[in-house]
GUZAPA-594141 format. One record per residue (C-alpha): residue in one letter; x, y, z; residue number from 1. Coordinates in Angstrom, 2 decimals, m for minus. Each point is the difference from the previous one (the first is absolute). Layout:
REM residues N
- aa,px,py,pz,i
- a,X,Y,Z,NUM $
...
//
This chain:
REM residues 185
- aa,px,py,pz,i
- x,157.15,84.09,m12.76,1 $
- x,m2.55,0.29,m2.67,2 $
- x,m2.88,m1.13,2.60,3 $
- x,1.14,2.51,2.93,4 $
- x,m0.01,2.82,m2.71,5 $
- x,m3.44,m0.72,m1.03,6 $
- x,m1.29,m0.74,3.86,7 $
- x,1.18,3.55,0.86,8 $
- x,m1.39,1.41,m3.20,9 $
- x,m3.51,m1.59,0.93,10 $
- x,0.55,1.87,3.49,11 $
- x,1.15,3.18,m1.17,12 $
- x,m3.43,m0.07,m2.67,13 $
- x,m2.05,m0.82,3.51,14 $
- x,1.33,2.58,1.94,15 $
- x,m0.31,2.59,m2.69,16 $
- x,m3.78,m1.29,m0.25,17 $
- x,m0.39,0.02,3.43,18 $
- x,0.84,3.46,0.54,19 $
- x,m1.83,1.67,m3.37,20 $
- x,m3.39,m1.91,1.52,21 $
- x,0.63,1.74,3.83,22 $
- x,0.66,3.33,m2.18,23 $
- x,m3.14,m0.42,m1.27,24 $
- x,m1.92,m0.79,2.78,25 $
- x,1.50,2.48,1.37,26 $
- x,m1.00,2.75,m2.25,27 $
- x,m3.13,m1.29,m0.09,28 $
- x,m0.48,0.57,3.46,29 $
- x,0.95,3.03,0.08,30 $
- x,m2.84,1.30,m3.34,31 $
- x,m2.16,m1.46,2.65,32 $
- x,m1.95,3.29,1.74,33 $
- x,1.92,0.78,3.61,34 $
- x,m3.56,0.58,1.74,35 $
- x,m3.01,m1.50,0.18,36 $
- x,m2.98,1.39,0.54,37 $
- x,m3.49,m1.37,1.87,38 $
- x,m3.16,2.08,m0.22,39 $
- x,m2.65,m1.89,1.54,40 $
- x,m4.12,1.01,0.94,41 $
- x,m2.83,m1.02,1.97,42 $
- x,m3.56,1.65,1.19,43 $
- x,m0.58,0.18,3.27,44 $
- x,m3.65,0.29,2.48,45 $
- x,1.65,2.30,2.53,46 $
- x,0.69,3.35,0.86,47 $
- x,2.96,1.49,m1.37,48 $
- x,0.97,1.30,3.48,49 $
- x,m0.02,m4.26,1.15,50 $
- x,1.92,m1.14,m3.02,51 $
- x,2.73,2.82,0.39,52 $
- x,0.48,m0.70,3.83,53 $
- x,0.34,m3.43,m0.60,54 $
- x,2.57,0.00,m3.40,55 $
- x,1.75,3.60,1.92,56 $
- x,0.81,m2.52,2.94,57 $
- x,2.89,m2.33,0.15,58 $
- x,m1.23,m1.59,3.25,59 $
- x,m2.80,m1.22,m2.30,60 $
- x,1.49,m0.98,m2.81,61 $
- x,0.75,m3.73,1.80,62 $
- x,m3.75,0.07,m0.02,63 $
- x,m0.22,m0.72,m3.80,64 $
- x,3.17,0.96,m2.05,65 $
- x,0.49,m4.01,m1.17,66 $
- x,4.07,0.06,m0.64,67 $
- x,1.33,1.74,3.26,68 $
- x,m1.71,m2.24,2.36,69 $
- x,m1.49,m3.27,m1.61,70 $
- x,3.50,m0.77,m2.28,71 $
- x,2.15,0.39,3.37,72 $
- x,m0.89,m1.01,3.27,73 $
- x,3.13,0.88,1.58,74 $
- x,m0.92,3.83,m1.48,75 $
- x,1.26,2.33,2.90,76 $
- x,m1.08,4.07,m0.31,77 $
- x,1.09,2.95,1.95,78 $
- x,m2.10,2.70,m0.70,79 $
- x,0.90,3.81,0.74,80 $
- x,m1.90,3.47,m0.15,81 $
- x,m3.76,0.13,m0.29,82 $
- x,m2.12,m1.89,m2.16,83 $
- x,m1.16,2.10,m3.61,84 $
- x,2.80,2.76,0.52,85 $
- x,2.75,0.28,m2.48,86 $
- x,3.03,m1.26,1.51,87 $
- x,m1.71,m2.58,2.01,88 $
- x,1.84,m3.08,m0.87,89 $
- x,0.76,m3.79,0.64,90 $
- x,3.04,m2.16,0.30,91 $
- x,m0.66,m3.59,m0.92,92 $
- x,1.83,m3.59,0.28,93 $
- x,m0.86,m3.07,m0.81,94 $
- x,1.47,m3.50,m1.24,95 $
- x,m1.49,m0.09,m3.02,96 $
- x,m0.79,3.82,m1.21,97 $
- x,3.43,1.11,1.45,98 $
- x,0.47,3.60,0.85,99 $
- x,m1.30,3.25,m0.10,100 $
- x,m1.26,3.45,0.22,101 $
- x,m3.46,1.66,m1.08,102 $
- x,m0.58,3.31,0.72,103 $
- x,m2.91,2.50,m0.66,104 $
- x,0.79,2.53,m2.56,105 $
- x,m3.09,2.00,m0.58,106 $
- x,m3.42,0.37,1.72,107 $
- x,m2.74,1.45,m1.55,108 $
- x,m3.33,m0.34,2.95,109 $
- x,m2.34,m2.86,m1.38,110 $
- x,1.38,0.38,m4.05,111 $
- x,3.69,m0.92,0.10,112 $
- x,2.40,m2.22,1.96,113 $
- x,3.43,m0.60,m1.86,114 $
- x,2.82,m1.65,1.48,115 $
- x,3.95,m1.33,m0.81,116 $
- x,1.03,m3.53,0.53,117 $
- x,3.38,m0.94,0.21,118 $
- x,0.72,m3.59,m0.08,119 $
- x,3.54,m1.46,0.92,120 $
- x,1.98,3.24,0.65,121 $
- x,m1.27,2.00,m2.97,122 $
- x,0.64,m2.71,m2.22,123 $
- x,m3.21,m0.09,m1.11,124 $
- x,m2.44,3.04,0.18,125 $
- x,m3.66,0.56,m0.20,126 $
- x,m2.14,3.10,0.08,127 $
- x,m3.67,m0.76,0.57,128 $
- x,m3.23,2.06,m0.29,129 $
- x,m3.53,m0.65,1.22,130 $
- x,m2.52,2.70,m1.44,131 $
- x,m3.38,m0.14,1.00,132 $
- x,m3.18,1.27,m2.05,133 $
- x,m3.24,0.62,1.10,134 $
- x,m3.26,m0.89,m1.67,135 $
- x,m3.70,0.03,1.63,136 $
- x,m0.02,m3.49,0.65,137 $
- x,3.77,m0.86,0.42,138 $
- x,3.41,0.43,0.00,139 $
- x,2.70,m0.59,m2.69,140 $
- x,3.17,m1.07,1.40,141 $
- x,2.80,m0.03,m2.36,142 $
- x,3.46,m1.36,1.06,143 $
- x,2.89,0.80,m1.91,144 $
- x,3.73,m1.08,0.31,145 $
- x,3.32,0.24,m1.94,146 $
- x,3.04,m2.45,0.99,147 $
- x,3.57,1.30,m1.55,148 $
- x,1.76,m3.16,m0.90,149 $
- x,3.37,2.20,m0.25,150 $
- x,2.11,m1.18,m2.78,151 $
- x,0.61,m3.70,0.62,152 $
- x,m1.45,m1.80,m3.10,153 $
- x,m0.41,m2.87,2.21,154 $
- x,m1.87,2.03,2.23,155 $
- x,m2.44,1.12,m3.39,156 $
- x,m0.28,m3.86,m0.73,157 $
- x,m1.20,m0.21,3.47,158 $
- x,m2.47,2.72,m0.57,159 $
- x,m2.03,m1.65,m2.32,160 $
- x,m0.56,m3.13,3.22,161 $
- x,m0.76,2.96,2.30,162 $
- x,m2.16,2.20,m1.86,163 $
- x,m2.30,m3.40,m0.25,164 $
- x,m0.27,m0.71,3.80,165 $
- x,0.08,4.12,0.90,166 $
- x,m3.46,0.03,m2.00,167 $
- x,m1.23,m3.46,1.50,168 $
- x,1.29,1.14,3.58,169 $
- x,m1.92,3.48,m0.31,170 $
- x,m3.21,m1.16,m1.46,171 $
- x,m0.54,m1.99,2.99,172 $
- x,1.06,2.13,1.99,173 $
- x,m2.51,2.44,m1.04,174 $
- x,m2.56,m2.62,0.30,175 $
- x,0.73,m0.09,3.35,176 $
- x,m0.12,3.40,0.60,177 $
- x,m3.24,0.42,m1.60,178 $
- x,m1.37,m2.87,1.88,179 $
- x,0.78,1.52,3.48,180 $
- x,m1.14,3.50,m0.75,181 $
- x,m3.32,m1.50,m1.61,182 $
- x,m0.90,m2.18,3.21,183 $
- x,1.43,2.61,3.03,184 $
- x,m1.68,3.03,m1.53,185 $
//
C-alpha cells in the first residue's frame, strides 16, 4: 500500500510540474510582442514612374515577389479590379502558402502603394506599404509590413521563426525587383 501511495504521489508532483512549466510557457508567450514588424530598403536605377507600375501591379508581382510564386508551385491567383487602384485585389490558393486575400488599401501615383493581406480567413493579417523616394540618380524603395499574431502565445513563439524568413523572403525579393527594373529600363 505504501508503494502505490508513493507511485501516485510521484504522479501527482509530475502533473503539478507539468502544468506550472505549460503556465509558464504560456505566459511567456503571451509577454512576447503580438506583431511583428519588417521595414526593409533598397536603391534603385529606374524611374520612379517604372518601379511604381511594376510594385502597384499584382499581375507582376509573380515576376519577382520570391514567396508567392517560387515557395508554391501549385500557387493559384484570381485577380479583380484594375491594377494600382485601391480596392484592386487578389484571391490566392496554394498547397503550401494556403489561403488568402490581399487587397489595395491606398494609392498614392508613383509615392505610395499600401495593401492588406489576409492569410487563412483573417487568421492572420498583414498591412503592407511600399513608399517610394526620389533622388537624382535613383529611387528609394522602402517596404514596410506589420503581421498581427492575435493573441495565441503559440502564435508569438511562431513569430519570432517568421519574422526571420519575412526579412530573408523580402530582401530577395527586392533584389529581384531591383534587378528587373535596372536591366528593362
Amino acid at each position: 500500500m505504501q508503494k502505490l501511495s508513493n507511485s501516485i504521489s510521484i504522479y501527482r508532483k509530475l502533473i503539478i510540474i507539468i502544468i506550472i512549466l505549460f503556465a509558464f510557457i504560456a505566459t511567456i508567450g503571451f509577454l512576447l510582442p503580438r506583431r511583428i514588424t519588417i521595414e526593409e530598403k533598397i536603391q534603385i536605377k529606374a524611374s520612379k514612374e517604372y518601379v511604381f507600375k511594376k510594385i502597384s501591379n499584382y499581375y507582376e508581382w509573380k515576376n519577382w515577389m520570391t514567396l508567392d510564386y517560387n515557395f508554391d508551385t501549385s500557387l493559384k491567383v484570381q485577380h479583380t479590379g484594375f491594377s494600382g487602384e485601391e480596392g484592386s485585389s487578389s484571391v490566392f490558393f496554394g498547397e503550401k502558402i494556403g489561403k488568402g486575400k490581399i487587397t489595395t488599401t491606398k494609392v498614392i501615383k508613383n509615392q505610395i502603394f499600401a495593401y492588406k493581406l489576409i492569410f487563412e480567413s483573417g487568421k492572420y493579417n498583414t498591412i503592407g506599404k511600399f513608399e517610394l523616394i526620389d533622388k537624382l540618380t535613383h529611387v528609394n524603395l522602402i517596404w514596410s509590413t506589420t503581421c498581427d499574431l492575435g493573441y495565441n502565445p503559440l502564435n508569438r513563439y511562431l513569430g519570432i521563426f517568421i519574422k526571420r524568413k519575412a526579412i530573408s523572403y523580402s530582401n530577395e525579393s527586392l533584389l529581384n525587383l531591383k534587378k528587373i527594373l535596372q536591366n528593362n529600363e
